[in-house]
Wavefront OBJ file of the C-alpha trace (Angstrom):
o trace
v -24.162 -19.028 -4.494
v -22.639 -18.896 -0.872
v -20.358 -15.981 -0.794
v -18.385 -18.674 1.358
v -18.217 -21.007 -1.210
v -15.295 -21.321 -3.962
v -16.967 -20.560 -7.534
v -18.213 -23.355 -9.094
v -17.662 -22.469 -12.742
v -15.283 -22.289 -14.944
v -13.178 -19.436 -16.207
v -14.747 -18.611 -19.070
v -18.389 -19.192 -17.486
v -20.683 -16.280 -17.367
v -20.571 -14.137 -14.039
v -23.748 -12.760 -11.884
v -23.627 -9.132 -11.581
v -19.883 -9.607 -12.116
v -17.403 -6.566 -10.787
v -13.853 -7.229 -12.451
v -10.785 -6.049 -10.496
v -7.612 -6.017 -12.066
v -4.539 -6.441 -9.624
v -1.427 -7.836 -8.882
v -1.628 -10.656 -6.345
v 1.189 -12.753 -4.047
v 3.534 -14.296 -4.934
v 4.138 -10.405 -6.977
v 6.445 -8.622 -4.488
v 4.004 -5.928 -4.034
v 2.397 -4.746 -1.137
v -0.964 -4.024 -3.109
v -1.005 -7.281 -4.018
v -1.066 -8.062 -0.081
v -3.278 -5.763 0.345
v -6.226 -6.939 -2.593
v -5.687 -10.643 -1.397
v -6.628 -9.812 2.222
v -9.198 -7.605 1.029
v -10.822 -10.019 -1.586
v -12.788 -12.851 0.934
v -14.165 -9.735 3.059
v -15.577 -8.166 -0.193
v -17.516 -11.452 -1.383
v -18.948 -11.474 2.036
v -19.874 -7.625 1.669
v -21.199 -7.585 -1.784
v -23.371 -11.207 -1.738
v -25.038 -10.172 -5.162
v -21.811 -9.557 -7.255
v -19.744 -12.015 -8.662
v -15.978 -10.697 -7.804
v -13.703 -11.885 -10.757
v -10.094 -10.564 -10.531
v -7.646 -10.222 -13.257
v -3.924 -10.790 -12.661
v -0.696 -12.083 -13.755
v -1.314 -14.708 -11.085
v -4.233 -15.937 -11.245
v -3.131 -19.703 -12.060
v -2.277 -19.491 -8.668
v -5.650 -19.037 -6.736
v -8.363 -22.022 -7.760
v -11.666 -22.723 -5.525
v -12.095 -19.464 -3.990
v -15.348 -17.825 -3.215
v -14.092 -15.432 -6.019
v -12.967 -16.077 -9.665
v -9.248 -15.403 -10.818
v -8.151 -15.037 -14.231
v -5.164 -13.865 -16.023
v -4.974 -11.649 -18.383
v -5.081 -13.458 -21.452
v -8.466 -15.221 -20.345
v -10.090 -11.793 -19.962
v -9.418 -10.585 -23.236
v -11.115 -14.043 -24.114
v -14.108 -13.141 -22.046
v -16.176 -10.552 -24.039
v -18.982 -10.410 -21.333
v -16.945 -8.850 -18.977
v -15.299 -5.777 -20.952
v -18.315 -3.547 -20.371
v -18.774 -4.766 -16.400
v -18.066 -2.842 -13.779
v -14.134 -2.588 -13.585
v -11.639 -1.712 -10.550
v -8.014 -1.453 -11.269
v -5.636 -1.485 -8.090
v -2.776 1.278 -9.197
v 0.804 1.128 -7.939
v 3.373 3.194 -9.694
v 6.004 0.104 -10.561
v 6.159 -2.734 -13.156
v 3.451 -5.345 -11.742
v 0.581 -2.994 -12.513
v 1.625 -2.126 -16.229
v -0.890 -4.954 -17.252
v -3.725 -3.076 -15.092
v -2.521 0.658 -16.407
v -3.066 -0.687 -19.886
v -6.453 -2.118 -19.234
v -7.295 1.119 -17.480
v -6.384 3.059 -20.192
v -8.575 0.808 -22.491
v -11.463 0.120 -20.324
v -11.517 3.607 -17.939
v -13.719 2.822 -14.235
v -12.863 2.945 -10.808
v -9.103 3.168 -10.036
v -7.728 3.082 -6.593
v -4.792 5.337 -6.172
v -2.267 3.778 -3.709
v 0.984 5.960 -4.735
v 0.061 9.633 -5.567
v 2.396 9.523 -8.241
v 2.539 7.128 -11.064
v 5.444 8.655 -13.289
v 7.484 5.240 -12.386
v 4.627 3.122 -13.873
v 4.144 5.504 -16.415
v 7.594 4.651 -17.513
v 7.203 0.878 -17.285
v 4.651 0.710 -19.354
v 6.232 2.982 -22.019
v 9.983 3.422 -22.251
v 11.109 0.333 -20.636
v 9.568 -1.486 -23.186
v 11.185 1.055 -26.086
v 7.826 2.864 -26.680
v 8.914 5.951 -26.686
v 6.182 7.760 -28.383
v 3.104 6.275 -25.767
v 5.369 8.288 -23.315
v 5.534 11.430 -25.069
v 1.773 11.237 -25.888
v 1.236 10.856 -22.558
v 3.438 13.536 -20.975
v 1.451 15.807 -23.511
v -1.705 14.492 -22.204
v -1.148 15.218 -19.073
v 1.225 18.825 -19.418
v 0.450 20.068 -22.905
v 3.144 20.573 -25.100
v 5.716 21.886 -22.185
v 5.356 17.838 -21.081
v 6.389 17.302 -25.048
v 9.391 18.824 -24.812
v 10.545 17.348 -21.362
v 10.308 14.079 -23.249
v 11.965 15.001 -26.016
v 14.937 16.741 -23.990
v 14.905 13.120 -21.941
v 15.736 11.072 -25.231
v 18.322 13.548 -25.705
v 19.707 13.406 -21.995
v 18.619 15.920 -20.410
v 16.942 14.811 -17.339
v 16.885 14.373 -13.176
v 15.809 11.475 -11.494
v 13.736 13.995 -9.784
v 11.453 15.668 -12.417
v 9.472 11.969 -11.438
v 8.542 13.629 -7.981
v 7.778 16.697 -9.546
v 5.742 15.314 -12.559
v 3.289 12.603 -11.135
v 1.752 11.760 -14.181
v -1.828 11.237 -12.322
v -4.107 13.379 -14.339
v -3.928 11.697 -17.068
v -5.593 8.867 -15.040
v -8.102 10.974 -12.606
v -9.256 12.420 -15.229
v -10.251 9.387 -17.063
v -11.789 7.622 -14.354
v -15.552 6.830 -13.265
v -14.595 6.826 -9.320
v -11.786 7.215 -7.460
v -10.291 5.325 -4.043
v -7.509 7.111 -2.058
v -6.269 5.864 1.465
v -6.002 9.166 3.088
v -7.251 13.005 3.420
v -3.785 13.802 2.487
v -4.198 12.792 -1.096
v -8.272 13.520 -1.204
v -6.994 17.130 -0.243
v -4.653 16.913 -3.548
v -6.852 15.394 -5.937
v -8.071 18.176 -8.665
v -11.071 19.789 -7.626
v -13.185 18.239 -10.195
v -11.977 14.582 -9.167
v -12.937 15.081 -5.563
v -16.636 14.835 -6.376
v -15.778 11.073 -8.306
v -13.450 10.189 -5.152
v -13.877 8.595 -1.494
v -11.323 8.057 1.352
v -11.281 4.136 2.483
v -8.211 3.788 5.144
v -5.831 1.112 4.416
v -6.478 -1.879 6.387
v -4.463 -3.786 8.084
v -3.682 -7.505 7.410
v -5.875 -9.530 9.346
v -3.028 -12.450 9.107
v -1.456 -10.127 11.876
v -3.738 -11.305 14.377
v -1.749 -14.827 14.334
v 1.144 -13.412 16.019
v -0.549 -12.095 18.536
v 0.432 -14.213 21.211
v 3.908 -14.790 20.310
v 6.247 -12.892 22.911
v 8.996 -11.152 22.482
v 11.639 -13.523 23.716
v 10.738 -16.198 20.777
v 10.440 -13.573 18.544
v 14.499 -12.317 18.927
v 15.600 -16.290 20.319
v 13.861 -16.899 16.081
v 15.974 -14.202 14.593
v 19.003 -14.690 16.646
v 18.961 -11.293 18.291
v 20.070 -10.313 22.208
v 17.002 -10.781 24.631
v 18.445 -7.537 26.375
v 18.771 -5.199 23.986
v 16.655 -2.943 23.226
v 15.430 -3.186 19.416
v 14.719 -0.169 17.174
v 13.141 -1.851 14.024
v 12.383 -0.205 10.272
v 10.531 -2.008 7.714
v 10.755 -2.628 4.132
v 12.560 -2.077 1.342
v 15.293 -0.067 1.062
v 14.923 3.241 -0.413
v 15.938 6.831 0.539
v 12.626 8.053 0.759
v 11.904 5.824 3.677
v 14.541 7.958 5.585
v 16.714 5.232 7.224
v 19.919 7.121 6.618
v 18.265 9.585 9.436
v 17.343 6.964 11.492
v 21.263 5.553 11.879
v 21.819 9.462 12.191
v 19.835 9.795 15.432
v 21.122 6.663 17.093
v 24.444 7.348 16.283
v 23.818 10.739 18.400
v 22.380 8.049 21.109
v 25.227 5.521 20.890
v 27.529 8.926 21.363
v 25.432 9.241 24.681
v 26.268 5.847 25.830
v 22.853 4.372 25.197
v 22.952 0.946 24.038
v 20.658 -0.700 21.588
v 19.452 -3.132 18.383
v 18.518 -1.574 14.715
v 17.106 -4.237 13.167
v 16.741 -3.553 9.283
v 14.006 -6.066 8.676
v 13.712 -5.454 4.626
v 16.170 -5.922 1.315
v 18.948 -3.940 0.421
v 18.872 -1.890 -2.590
v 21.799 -1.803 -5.173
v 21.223 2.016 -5.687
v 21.309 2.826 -2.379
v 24.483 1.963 -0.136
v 22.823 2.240 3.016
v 25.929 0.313 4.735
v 27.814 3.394 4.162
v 25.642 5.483 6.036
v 26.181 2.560 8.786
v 29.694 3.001 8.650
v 29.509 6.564 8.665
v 27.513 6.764 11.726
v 29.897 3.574 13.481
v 26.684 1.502 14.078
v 27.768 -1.742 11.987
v 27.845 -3.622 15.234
v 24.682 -2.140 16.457
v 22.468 -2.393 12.660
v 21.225 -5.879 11.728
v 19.905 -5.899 7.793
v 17.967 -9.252 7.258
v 17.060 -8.923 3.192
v 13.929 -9.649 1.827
v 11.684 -11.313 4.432
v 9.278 -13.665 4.161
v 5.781 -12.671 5.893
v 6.686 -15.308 9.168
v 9.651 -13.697 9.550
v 8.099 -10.343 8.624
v 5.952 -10.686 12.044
v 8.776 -11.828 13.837
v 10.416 -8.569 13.562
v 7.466 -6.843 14.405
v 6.990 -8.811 17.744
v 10.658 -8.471 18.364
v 11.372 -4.790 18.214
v 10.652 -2.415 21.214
v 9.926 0.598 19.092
v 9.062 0.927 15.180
v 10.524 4.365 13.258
v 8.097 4.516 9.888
v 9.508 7.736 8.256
v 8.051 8.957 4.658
v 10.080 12.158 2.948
v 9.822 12.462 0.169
v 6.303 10.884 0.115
v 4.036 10.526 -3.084
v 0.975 9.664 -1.046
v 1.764 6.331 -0.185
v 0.123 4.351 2.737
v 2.409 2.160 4.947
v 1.164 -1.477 5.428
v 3.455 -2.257 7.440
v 2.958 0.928 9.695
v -0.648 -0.553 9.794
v 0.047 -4.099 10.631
v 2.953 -2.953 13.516
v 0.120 -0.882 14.823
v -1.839 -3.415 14.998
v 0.067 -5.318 16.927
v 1.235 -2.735 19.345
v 4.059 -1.926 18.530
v 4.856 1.618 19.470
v 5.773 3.936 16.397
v 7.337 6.927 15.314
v 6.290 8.355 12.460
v 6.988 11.693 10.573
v 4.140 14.505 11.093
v 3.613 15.022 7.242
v 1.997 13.377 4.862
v -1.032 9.929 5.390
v 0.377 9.342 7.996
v 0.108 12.289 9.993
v -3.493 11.260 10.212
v -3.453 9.109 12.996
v -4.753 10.544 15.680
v -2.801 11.709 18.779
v -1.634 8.965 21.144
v -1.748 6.320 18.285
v 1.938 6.779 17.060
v 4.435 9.855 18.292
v 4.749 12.826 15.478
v 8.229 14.192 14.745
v 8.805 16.864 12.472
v 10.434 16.896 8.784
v 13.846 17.863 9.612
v 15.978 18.631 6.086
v 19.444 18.391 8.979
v 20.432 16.514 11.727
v 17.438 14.769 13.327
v 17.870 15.952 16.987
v 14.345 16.054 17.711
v 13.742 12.347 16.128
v 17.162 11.110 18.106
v 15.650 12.940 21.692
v 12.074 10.744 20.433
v 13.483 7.643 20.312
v 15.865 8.163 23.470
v 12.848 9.256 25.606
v 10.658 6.699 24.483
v 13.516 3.991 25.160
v 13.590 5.109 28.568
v 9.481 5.776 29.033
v 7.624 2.259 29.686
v 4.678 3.653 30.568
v 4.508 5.916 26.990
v 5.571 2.486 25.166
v 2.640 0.814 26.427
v -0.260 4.025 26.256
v 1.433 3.968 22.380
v 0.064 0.026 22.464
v -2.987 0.236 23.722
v -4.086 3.371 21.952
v -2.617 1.527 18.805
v -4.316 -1.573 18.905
v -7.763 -0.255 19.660
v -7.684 2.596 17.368
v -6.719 0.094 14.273
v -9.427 -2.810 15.262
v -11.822 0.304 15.428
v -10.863 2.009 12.191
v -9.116 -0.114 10.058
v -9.971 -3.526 9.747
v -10.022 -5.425 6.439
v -14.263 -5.835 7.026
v -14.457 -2.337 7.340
v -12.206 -1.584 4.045
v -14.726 -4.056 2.558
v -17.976 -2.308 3.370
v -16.816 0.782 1.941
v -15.929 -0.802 -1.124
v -19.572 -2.423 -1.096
v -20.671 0.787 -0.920
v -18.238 2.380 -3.441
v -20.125 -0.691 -6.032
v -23.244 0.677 -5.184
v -22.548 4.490 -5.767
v -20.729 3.919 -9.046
v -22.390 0.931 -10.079
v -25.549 0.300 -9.209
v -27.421 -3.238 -9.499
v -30.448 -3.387 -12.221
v -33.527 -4.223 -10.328
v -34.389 -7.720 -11.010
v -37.805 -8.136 -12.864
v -39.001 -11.112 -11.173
v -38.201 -9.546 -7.527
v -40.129 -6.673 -8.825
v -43.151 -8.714 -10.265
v -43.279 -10.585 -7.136
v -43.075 -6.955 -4.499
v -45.971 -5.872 -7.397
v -47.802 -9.003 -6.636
v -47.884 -9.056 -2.781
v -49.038 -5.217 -2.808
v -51.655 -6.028 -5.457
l 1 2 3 4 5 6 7 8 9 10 11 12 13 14 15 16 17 18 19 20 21 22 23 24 25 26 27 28 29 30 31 32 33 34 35 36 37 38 39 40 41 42 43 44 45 46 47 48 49 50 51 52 53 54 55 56 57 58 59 60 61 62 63 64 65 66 67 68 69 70 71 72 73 74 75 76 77 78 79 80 81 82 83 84 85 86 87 88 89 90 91 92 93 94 95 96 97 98 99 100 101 102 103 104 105 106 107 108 109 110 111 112 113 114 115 116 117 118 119 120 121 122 123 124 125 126 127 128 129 130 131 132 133 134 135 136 137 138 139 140 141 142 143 144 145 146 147 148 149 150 151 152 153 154 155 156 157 158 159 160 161 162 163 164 165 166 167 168 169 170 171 172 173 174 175 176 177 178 179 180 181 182 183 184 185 186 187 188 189 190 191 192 193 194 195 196 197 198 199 200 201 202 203 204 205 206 207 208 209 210 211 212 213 214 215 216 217 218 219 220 221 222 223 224 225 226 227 228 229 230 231 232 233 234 235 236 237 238 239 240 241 242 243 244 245 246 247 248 249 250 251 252 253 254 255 256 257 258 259 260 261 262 263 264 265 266 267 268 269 270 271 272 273 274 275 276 277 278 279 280 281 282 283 284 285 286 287 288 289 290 291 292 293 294 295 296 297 298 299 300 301 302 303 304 305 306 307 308 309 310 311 312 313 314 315 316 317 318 319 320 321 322 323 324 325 326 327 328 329 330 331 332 333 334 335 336 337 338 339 340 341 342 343 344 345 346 347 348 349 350 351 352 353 354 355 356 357 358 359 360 361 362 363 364 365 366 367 368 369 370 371 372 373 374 375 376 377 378 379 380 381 382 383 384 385 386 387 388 389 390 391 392 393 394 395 396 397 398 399 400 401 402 403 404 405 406 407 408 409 410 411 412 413 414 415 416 417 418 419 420 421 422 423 424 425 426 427
């Protein structure tokens, strides 16, 4: 079969050499599930003897591709591919509980994308009232100590942040036949007798991000009704604390203070736990901050071909890999990021590197203010960008390593009649 051909058989047909990936895919609001859909037509093409079948929620979904989907439900149905070669894409949240359970059935390769899983951990067990499977586990992975701190849970004593201090990942490491990280960052944390089972594959970024490549900056803001003028400072994604926007609106607000005038454009979806329109207020940028909820990925790139300048900041971080650092980059769109943690790793020239600063962010608000005024920096950031992610991270490239992550941990069965025949033409 073509590896650029949809599979011709059915869902319950057997599969040639077949490697099973469980994972989440779109329309899952999950940026894994990006990630293994982009990845998936790349792989075929890298690994023409394997049959790729994934396993997701989804799967209903995704019909004449050169790869097989099916839910769930139609695995269990499919005896002949429990004991194949099995990946399982791991995010710590609620769309990978079905893979976690499989994994924890089924152990094989498992692809760590958040160096902490305590959130998933907790989806799979207490949300759904088992509270048992997460005592069990908590004494899996911390002996009877991890007991007791779920026992002292049911009776209210706990913090929201014993989950960044108890990752819940050993548990998992140590059950698994290989191991995919993104970055040295967590390959430097793994435990020392998981390092030998594990292997670094950058995250890639989306090759969809090469359609907006000629799309200028004037459509971009004229689309999302923003001044041509104005300079744009842009973050991405959801939310959340950890992705430090609060400090962001607390180094422009020491710019607008300066006179400097300027766009934040919050190009993600609020969260209900986090009032990040009173750090707005508190700062006096509400007429300077845009928030445009969720986006769609058109409008996604739109605000990435918009914006003058992209601040990516990660504290606390569990490990995580930004994909939407990588596609921005990509793009070349110049980026701050903090110099800690994945992304730390890119090298010198690619994005600026402030420091983790627990107070007021003057060196992140003198950053952004120089590189406002800088042209010439905004555009060595670009080029430097661009050319260091077609080099180093392209989806082709994350798919090679995979092939070659197959053939480390599972290795084809030489086929008797190729091996008759070799006999043959020596003989």
């Amino acid at each position: 079969m073509s590896a650029q051909q949809p599979h011709p058989l059915g869902a319950f047909a057997p599969a040639r050499n077949p490697v099973v990936i469980f994972t989440p895919l779109p329309p899952a609001k999950s940026g894994i599930a990006d990630y293994s859909l982009e990845l998936l037509a790349d792989l075929v093409a890298a690994s023409p003897q394997r049959d790729i079948v994934v396993v997701a929620p989804q799967a209903k979904a995704y019909a004449n591709r050169p790869w097989r989907a099916i839910t769930p439900d139609e695995y269990q149905r499919c005896p002949e591919l429990h004991n194949a070669p099995t990946v399982y894409q791991l995010g710590n949240n609620r769309d990978h509980v079905f893979a976690y359970n499989a994994f924890l059935k089924r152990p094989g390769v498992v692809v760590i994308h958040d160096f902490n899983l305590h959130y998933l951990v907790e989806d799979a067990t207490l949300v759904l009232g088992d509270v048992a499977a997460y005592r069990r586990t908590m004494v899996d992975e911390y002996g009877e100590p991890g007991g007791t701190l779920a026992d002292l849970r049911q009776l209210g004593y706990f913090s929201e942040s014993q989950k960044l201090t108890l990752s819940l990942t050993g548990h998992v490491l140590r059950r698994a036949t290989g191991i995919i990280v993104h970055s040295q960052w967590v390959f430097d944390r793994l435990p020392s007798e998981a390092k030998s089972r594990a292997v670094v594959v950058p995250h890639h970024f989306a090759p969809q991000a090469l359609h907006y490549e000629g799309l200028d900056r004037a459509e971009a803001r004229s689309r999302l009704g923003l001044d041509q003028d104005l300079f744009t400072v842009l973050a991405l994604g959801y939310i959340t604390p950890p992705k430090q926007v609060q400090a962001t609106l607390a180094a422009l607000g020491m710019l607008k203070k300066r006179g400097l005038k300027f766009r934040f454009l919050i190009g993600g979806e609020r969260n209900p736990s986090f009032d990040i329109d009173a750090h707005i207020r508190s700062h006096d940028l509400v007429a300077e901050t845009t928030i445009t909820g969720f986006l769609k990925e058109d409008d996604f790139f739109h605000c990435i071909r918009a914006a003058d300048l992209l601040v990516n900041l990660r504290y606390p971080t569990v490990g995580e890999s930004s994909g939407t650092l990588a596609r921005a980059l990509v793009l070349g769109l110049p980026a701050i990021v903090h110099n800690f943690g994945p992304a730390a790793e890119y090298p010198e020239g690619v994005v600026r590197k402030v420091p983790l600063e627990p107070g007021t962010p003057f060196v992140l608000a003198e950053t952004i203010e120089a590189l406002m005024q800088q042209t010439e920096a905004r555009q060595h950031l670009s080029q430097r960008a661009r050319a260091h992610m077609h080099q180093h991270c392209s989806v082709a490239g994350s798919a090679q390593r995979y092939a070659q992550v197959f053939e480390r941990f599972f290795p084809l069965a030489p086929d008797p009649a190729a091996a008759q025949a070799d006999a043959a033409a020596v003989a």
